[in-house]
C-alpha positions as CSV (number, residue, x, y, z in Angstrom):
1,X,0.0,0.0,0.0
2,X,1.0,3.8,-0.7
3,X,0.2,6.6,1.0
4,X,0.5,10.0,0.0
5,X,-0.1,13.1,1.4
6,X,-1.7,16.1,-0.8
7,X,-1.1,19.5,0.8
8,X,-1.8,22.8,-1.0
9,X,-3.7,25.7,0.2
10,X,-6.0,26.1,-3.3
11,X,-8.6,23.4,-2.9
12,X,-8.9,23.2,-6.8
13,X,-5.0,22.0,-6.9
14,X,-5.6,19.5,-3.9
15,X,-9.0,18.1,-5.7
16,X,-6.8,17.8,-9.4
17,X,-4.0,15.6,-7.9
18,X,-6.3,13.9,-5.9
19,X,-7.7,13.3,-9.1
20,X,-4.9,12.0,-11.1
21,X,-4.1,9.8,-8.0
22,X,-7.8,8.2,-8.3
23,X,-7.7,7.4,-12.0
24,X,-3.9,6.1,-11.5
25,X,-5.2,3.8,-8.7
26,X,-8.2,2.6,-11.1
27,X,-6.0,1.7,-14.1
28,X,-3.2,-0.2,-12.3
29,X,-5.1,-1.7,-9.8
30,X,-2.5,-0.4,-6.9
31,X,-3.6,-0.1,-2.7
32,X,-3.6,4.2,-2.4
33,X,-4.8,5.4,0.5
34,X,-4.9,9.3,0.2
35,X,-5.1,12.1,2.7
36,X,-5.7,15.8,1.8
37,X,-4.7,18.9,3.6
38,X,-5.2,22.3,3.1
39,X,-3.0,24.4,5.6
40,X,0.2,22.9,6.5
C-alpha cells in the first residue's frame, strides 16, 4: 500500500492531484490510501 499526502492551500489544486491519483489507482489496480490537507 502507498500513501500519499496532498497539501496545498487552493482546494482546486488538492482536488486535481487527488484526481490524477484516483484514476492512477483505477487503471493499475494499486492499494492508495490518500489524505488531503489544506493548511500545512
Amino acid at each position: 500500500m502507498v500513501k500519499i499526502a496532498i497539501c496545498d492551500d487552493e482546494p482546486v489544486v488538492c482536488g486535481n492531484i487527488e484526481n490524477i491519483l484516483l484514476n492512477y489507482k483505477r487503471y493499475n489496480f494499486e492499494e492508495i490510501e490518500i489524505e488531503v490537507f489544506y493548511s500545512g
